[in-house]
C-alpha positions as CSV (number, residue, x, y, z in Angstrom):
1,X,0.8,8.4,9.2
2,X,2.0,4.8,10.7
3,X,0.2,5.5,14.0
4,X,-3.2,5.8,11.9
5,X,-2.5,2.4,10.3
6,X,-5.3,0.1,10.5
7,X,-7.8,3.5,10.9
8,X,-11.1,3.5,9.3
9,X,-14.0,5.8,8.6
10,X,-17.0,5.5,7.2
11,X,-18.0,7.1,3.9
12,X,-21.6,6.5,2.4
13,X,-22.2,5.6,-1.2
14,X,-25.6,5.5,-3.0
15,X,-27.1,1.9,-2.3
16,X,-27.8,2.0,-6.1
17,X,-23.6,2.3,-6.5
18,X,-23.2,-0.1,-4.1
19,X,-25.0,-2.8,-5.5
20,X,-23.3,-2.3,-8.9
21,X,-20.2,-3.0,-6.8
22,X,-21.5,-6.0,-5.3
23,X,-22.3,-7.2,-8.6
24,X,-19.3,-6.4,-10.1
25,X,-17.1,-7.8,-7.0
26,X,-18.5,-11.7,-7.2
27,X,-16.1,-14.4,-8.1
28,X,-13.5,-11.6,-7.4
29,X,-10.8,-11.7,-5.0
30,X,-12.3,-8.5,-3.3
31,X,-14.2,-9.2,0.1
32,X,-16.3,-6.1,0.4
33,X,-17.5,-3.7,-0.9
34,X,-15.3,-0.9,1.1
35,X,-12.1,-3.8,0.2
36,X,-12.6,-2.7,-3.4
37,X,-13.5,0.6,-2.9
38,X,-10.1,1.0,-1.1
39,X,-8.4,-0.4,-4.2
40,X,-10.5,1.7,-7.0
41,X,-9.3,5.2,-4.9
42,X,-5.6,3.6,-4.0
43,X,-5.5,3.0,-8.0
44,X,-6.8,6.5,-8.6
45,X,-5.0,8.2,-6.6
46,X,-2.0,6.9,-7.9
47,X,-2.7,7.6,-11.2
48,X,-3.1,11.1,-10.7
49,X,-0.3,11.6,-8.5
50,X,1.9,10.5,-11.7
51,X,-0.2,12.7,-13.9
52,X,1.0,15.2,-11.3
53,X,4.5,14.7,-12.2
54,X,4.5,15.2,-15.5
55,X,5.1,19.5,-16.7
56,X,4.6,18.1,-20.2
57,X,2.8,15.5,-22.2
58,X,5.4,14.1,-24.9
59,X,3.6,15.8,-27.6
60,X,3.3,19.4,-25.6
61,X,7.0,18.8,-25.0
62,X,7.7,18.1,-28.7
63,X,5.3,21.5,-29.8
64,X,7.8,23.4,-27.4
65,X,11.0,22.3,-29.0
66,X,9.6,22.5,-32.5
67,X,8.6,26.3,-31.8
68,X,12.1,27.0,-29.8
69,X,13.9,25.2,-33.2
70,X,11.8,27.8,-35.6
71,X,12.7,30.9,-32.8
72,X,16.5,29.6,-33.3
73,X,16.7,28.7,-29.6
74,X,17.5,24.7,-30.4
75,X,19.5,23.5,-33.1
């Protein structure tokens, strides 16, 4: 993906959305609108690729055990 570096496209957004995001964007460090665009899907992304890597919540994790402890699997 290095070669596509510094690569755009366009995507369209409803001008309605896009002038809550020009709204929302004044007084901020953010550009454009497509600069914070860019950051909201970078931010998303990212947060679901982590969401992605975890099997188990800590409390689905915890219900396994508990069940595995009352089967006599765990001590």
């Amino acid at each position: 993906m290095s070669n596509e570096k510094g690569k755009y496209t366009t995507v369209s957004i409803p001008t309605p959305l896009a002038e809550k995001i020009k709204k929302r964007i004044e007084g901020t460090g953010f550009t454009s609108i497509s600069s914070y665009v860019t950051y909201v899907l970078r931010e998303l992304l990212a947060s679901m690729e982590e969401e992605e890597e975890e099997v188990f919540s800590k409390e689905d994790e915890e219900k396994i055990k508990e069940r595995l402890r009352a089967l006599g699997y765990l001590d």
